[in-house]
C-alpha positions in Angstrom: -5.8 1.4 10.5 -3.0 -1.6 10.0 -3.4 -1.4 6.4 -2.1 2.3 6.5 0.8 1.4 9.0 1.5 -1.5 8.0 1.4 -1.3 4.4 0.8 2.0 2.4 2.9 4.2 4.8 5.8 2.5 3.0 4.7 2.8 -0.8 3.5 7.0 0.3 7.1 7.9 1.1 8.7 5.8 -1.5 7.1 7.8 -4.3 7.0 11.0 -2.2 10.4 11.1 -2.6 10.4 10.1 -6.4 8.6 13.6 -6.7 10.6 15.5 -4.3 13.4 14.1 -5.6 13.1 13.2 -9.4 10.3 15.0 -10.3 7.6 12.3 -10.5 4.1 14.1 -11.5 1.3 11.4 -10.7 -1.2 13.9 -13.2 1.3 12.7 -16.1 0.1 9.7 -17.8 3.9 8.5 -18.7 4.6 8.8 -15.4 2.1 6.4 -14.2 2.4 4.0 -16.8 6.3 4.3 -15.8 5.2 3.5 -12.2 3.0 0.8 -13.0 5.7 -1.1 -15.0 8.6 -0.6 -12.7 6.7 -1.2 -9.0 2.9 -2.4 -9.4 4.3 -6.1 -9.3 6.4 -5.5 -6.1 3.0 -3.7 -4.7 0.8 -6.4 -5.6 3.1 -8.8 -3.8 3.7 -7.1 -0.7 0.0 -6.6 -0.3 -0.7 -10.1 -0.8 1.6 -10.5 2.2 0.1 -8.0 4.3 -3.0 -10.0 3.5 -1.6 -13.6 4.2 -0.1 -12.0 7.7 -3.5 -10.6 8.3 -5.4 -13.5 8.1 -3.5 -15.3 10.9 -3.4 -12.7 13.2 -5.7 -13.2 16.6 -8.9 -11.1 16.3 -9.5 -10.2 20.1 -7.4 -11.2 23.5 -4.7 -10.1 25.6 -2.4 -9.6 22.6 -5.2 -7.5 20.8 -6.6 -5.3 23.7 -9.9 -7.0 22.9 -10.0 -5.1 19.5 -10.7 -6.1 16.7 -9.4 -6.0 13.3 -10.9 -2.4 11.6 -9.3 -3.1 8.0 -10.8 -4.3 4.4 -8.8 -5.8 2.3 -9.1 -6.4 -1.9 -6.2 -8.9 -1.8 -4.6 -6.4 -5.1 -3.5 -3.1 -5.3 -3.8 -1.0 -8.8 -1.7 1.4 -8.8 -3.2 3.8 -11.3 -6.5 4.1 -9.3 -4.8 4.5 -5.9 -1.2 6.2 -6.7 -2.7 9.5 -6.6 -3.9 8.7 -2.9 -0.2 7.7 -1.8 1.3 10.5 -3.3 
């Protein structure tokens, strides 16, 4: 699915590392509320790109293999109902 290459992929290893590395624990309330401060802005805004990309992408020809587009988007991303899904 593009949304999973093309978008979360990024955002999973980014705070995979914060709990490898610094001890982020997406079960602990602070934690998330720390998250949602410091990144849900800079999520929201590269989703809306995704998004805006998206939509002007061809849906089937040569450049598609005559596929098309299996993705759904919600436009917005919050982070405290989908963090524990990318970590």
């Amino acid at each position: 699915m593009e949304v999973g290459r093309n978008f979360c992929r990024s955002w999973r290893a980014f705070f995979g590392r914060l709990g490898d590395q610094f001890g982020l624990d997406c079960s602990n309330p602070t934690h998330i509320w720390i998250l949602q401060t410091l990144f849900l802005d800079d999520i929201n805004n590269d989703c809306d790109s995704f998004v805006r990309e998206w939509n002007v992408h061809p849906i089937s020809g040569r450049d598609t293999n005559d596929m098309s587009p299996q993705v759904c988007s919600q436009g917005s991303i919050h982070l405290s109902t989908h963090l524990t899904k990318l970590v």
